[in-house]
N, C-alpha and C positions, 0 to 999 in steps of 0.2 A: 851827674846823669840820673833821670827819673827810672828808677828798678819797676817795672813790671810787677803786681801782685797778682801771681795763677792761682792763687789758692782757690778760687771759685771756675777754675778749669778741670775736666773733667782726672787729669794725672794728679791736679793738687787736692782734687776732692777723695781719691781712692789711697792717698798716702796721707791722708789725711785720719781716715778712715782705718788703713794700718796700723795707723802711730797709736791711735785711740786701741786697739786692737791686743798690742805688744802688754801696753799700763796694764790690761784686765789681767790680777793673775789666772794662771792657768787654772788651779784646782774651782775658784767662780767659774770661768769658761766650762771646764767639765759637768760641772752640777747644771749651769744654765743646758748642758746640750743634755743630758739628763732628763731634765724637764720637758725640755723640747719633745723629747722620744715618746714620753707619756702621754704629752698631751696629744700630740700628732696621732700616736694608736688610737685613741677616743676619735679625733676628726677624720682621717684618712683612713680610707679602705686597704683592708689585710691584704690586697693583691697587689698594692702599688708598688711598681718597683726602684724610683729614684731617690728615695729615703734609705733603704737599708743597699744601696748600693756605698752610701759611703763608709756603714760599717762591714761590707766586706772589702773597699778598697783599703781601706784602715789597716783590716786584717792582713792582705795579703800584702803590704807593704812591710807590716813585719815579719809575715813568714819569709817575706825576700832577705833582710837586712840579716834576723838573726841567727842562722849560722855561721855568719860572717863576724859578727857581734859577737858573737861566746868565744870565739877562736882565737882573734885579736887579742881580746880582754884576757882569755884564761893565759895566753904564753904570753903576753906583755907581763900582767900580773907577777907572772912566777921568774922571768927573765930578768926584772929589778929586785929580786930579795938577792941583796947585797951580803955576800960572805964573812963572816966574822963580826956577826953581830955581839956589841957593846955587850958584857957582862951583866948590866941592869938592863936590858931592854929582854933577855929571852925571859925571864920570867912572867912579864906583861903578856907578850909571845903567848906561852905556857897558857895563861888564862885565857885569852881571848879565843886558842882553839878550844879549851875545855868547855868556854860558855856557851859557845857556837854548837857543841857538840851537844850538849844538856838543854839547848835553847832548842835543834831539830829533833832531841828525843821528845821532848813535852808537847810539841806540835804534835809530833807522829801519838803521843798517846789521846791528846786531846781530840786526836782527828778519830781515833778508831772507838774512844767514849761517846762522840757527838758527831757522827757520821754525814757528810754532806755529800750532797748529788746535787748536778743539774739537770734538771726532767726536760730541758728544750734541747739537751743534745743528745735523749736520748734515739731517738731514730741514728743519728749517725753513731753512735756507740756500739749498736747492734750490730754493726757493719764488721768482718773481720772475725776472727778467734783471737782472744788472750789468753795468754802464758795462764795456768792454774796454779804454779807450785813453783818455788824455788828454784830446783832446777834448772825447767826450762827458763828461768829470768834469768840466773848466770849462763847458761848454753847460751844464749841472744847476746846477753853481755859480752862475751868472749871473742863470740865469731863476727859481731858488727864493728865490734875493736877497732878488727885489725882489716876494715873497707879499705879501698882506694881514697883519698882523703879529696882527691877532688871532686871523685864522687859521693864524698859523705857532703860535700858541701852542696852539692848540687842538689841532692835527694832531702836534706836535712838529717842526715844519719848524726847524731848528736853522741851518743856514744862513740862515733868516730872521731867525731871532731873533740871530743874530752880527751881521748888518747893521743890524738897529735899533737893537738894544742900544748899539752904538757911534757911531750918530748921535744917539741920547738923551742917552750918555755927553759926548759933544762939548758938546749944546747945554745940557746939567745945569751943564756945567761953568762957562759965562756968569751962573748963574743967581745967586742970593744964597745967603746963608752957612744962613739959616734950612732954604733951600730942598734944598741940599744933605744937613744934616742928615736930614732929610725921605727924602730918599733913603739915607740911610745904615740910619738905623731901619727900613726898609720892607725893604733888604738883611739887617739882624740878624734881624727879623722872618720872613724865610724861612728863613735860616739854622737857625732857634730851632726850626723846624718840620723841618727834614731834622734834625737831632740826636734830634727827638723818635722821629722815624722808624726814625733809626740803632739808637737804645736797643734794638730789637725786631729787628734783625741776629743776635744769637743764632737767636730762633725761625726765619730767613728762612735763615739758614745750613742750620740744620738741614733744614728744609725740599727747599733747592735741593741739597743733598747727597744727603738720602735718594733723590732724582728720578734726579741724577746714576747712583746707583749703583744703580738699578731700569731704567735705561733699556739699551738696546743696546748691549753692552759692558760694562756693566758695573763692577766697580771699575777697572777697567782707564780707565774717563775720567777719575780721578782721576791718574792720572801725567800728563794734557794739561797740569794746574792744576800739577803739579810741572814741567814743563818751561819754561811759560811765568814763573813761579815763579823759576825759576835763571835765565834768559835778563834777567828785572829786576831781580834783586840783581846779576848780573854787570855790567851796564850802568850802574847807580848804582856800582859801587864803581868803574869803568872812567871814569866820571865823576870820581870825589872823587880816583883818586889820579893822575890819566894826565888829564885831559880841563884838570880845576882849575891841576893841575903844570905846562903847558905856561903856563895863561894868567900863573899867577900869576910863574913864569920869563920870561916875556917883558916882563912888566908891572914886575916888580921887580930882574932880572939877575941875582937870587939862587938859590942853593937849595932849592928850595918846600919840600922834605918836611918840615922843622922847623915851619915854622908850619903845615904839613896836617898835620901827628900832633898837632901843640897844639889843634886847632881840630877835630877828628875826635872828639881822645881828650877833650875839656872842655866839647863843646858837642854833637857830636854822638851821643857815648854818651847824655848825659842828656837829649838830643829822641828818643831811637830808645826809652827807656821811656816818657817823658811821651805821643811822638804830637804833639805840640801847638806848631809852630812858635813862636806869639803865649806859650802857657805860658813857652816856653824864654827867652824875650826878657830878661829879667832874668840870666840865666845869660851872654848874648850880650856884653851891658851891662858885667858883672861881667870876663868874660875879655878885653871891649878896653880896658876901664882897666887890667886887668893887663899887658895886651902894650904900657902906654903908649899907644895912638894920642889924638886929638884930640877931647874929647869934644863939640865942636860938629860933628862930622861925623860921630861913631856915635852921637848921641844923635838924629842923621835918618836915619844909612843902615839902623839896624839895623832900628827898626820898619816902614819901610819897604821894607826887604828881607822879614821878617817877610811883608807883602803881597803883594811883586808877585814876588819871587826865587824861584823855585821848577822849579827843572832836575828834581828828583826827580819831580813830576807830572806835568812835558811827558815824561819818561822812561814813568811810567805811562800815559801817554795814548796815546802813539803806539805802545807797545810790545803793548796790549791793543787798540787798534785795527787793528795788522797781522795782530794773530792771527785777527781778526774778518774782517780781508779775505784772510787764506789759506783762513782756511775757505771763504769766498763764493767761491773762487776766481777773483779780481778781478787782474790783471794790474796790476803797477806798474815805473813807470819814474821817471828821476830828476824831470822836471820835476814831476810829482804827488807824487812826496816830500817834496820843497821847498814844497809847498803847503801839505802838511798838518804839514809842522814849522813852518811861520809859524802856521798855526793853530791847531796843538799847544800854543806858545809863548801866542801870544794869550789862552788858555781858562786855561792854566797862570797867568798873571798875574791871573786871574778867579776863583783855586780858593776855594771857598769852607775856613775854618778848622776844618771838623770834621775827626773823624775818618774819612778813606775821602771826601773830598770833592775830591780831582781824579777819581776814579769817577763822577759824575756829570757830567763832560762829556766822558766817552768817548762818549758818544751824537753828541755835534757835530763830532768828529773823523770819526767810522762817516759821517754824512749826506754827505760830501765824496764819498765813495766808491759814492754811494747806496744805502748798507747800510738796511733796516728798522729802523725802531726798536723793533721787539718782538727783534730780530734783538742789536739794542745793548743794552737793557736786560737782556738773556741775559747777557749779557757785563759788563756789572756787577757783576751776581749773583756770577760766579765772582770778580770782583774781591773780595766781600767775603768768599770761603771762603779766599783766599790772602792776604789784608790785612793777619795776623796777622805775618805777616814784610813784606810789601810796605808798607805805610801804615808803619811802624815805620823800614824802613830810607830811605822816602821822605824822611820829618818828620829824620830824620837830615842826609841829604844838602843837602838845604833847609838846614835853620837854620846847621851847621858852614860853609857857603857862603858866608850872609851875612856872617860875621862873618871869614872867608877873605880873599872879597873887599875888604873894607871896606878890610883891614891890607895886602895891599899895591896899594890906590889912598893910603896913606895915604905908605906907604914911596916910591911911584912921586912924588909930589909932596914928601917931604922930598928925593928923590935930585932932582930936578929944581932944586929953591932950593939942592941946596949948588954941583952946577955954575954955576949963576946967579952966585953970590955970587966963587964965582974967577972 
């Protein structure tokens, strides 16, 4: 029987047109709609309004997903850390909270050396009073706590949903194997839904660009996005060669930079194309059997790390939420810094695995500070015009980390047994 060719039909021409669509990666697609926004502010008049409709429907499809997103993710998260972990995995453990925690303090200093704003939001910045002092940022902390959790999810009360989330995670975690699952799929499940979301970051780019550079100022707010921009590559690289180098010298009494160049240049070049920490895991896999270590202990730390290791996102979080609170012009002192780098850290272990997925929980860093979330979700947006290098050198930092730290918790414990042994 002669098959029909539709391809020159109008369903064969638009999945045609798909297919071609899918191949382009995403981080290209971004940059093209980038460009697009640019150039269209030079062509199109500042009044027009079906260009930057798609960066607000962009926007507002995240503000819909992600208190639903932090929730899943943060008690999923915490409902799989499996009781009586392996005697050689808490130590990896051990590190990878410490670097997470010294990875969001250097952010937080970085941020308050090299202070970033965004001058296009500031009209709605103006909007509201913010907290002045400590105080009132634990008094808000406290009392948003302990919301109605439907109603935190409703309002996006994000300090709400941190607190349930982790007394869900707690009591999930008693729960049965089936039940767990259960929650895991219901986390993919969302995740499946922000990825779909993400796909349309091009059009939201372009959108929230054209806005940016029709607004007051002009392209000139485009250099905010470049400042804040250099202020998080510097801090991630301030991390992987300075922050890593001390723990990993302390931890092992050696050298660090031979296995930070091994572990940079073999793991983290190829997660800084990929994007995909979970992608890279095979690669992780591959370079600790080359460096020798122990494959009953990178065969947990590494997917594990994979999960919850993630300094490049608490880097992203706090460093995009200081920017948010220079602009608010929000007064910070150290005790509120150490607040939000514990719960910088917290959300970081929560990110979800897409691309540009610790961006959706800068919103519950901002709520500490009583930033708006129409205020936060601004701030996203810009997350995703600058993601092209940030999400890249993130997913870098991250994965090279795990597989850093694993090798000398690995060296720390051979050096340990040979003393033993004399």
């Amino acid at each position: 029987m002669h098959m029909e060719d539709n391809t020159d039909s109008p369903a064969g021409k638009s999945s045609a047109i798909v297919a071609i669509y899918r191949k382009v990666p995403l981080i290209l697609q971004i940059c093209i709609g980038l460009l697009l926004g640019i150039i269209l502010a030079f062509v199109i008049p500042g009044d027009q309004v079906v260009v930057p409709l798609f960066g607000q429907m962009f926007i507002g499809a995240l503000k819909g997903i992600a208190p639903i997103l932090v929730f899943v993710l943060i008690s999923s998260s915490i409902a799989r850390r499996s009781k009586g972990q392996q005697t050689n995995i808490r130590p990896i453990l051990v590190l990878y909270i410490v670097d997470m925690l010294l990875a969001a303090a250097l952010a937080f200093a970085m941020s308050l050396l090299f202070p970033s704003t965004f001058t296009d939001l500031g009209a709605h910045a103006a909007e509201g009073t913010a907290p002045k002092s400590i105080s009132q940022v634990l008094v808000g902390f406290i009392t948003s706590a302990v919301d109605n959790p439907i109603h935190a999810l409703a309002n996006a009360n994000y300090i709400s949903i941190l607190f349930w989330s982790v007394l869900a995670g707690i009591m999930f975690g008693a729960a049965g194997h089936e039940t767990k699952i259960v929650l895991q799929d219901l986390a993919d499940c969302v995740s499946g839904i922000v990825r779909i979301i993400i796909r349309f970051a091009p059009l939201g780019v372009m959108g929230l660009v054209f806005s940016a550079c029709t607004k007051d100022g002009g392209f000139g707010n485009l250099l905010n996005y470049v400042h804040v921009l250099v202020v998080l590559v510097a801090s991630m690289l301030l991390v992987a060669f300075v922050v890593n180098a001390i723990i990993v010298a302390a931890v092992t009494r050696k050298n660090p930079y031979p296995l930070i160049w091994t572990c940079v240049s073999e793991s983290g070049l190829t997660a800084f194309f990929t994007r995909s920490s979970a992608a890279n895991v095979p690669v992780n896999m591959e370079l600790c059997k080359k460096l020798k270590l122990p494959e009953s202990t990178y065969s947990i730390s590494i997917p594990l790390g994979c999960t919850i290791n993630m300094a490049g996102a608490a880097v992203t979080i706090i460093v995009m939420t200081m920017a948010a609170v220079a602009t608010k012009g929000i007064q910070i002192d150290l005790l509120s810094g150490f607040v939000v780098c514990v719960v910088s850290v917290l959300a970081a272990c929560g990110t979800s695995g897409v691309a540009g997925g610790s961006l959706m929980l800068i919103p519950l860093a901002c709520s500490i500070f009583g930033i708006d979330n129409d205020t936060a979700m601004e701030v996203v947006g810009i997350g995703f015009i600058i993601g092209v290098l940030q999400d890249s050198s993130e997913t870098a930092l991250n994965s090279s980390t795990d597989v850093l730290l694993t090798a000398a918790a690995c060296e720390r414990q051979k050096r340990l047994g040979q003393e033993k042994a004399k």
